[in-house]
C-alpha positions as CSV (number, residue, x, y, z in Angstrom):
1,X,-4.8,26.1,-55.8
2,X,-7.7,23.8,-56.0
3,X,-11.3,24.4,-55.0
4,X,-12.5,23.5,-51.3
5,X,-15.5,23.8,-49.8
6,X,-16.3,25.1,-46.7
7,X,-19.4,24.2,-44.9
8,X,-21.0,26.4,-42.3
9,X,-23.6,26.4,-40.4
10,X,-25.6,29.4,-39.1
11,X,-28.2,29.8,-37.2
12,X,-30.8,32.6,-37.1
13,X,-30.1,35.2,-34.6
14,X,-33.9,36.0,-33.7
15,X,-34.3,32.0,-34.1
16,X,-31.4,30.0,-32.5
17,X,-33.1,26.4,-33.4
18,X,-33.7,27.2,-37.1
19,X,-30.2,26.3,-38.6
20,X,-28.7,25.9,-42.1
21,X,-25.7,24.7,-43.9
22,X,-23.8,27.2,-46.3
23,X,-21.4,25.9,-48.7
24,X,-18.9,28.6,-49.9
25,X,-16.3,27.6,-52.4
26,X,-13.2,29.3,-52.8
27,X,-9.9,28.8,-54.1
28,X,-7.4,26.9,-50.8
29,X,-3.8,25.7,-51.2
30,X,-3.9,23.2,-48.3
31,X,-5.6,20.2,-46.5
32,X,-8.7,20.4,-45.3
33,X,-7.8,20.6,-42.0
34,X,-5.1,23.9,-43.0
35,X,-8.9,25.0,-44.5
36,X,-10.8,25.1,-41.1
37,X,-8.0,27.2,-39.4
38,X,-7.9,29.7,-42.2
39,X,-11.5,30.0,-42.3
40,X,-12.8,32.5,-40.0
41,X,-12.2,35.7,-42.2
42,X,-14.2,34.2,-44.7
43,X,-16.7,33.1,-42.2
44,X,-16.5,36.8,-40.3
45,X,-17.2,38.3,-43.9
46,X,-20.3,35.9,-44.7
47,X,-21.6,36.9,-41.2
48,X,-21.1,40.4,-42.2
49,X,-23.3,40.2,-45.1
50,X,-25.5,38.1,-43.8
51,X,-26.2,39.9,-40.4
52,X,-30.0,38.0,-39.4
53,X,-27.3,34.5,-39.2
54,X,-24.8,33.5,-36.9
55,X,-21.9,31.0,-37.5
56,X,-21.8,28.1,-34.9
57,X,-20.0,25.3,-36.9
58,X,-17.5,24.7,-39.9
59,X,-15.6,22.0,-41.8
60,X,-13.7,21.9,-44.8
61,X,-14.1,19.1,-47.6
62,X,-13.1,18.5,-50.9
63,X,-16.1,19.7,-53.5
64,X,-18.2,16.0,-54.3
65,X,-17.8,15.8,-57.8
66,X,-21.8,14.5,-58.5
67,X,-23.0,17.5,-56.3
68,X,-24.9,20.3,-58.1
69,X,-23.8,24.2,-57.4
């Protein structure tokens, strides 16, 4: 399994024009494009503990090896 990142953004429930990008990393045995259709769990659990943000995009992309965590 190699790391992926998926990107979402969310938006603030009380404030739909203030938006963000998340980048959660996890552990994926498939293409990026396997990534985005397996994500919503993940994405449904973030939400979860994050319940002032809403999810309105994703995508899935390879970490970028000069990017800092």
């Amino acid at each position: 399994m190699n790391p992926i990142d998926l990107v979402v953004t969310v938006c603030a429930v009380l404030s739909p024009a203030t938006c963000e990008e998340q980048h959660l990393v996890f552990n994926f045995a498939g293409s990026p494009r396997q990534c985005v259709m397996a994500a919503p769990p993940y994405i449904a659990q973030w939400v979860g503990d994050h319940p002032k943000w809403q999810a309105v995009r994703w995508r899935c992309e390879y970490p970028h090896p000069n990017d800092k965590a």
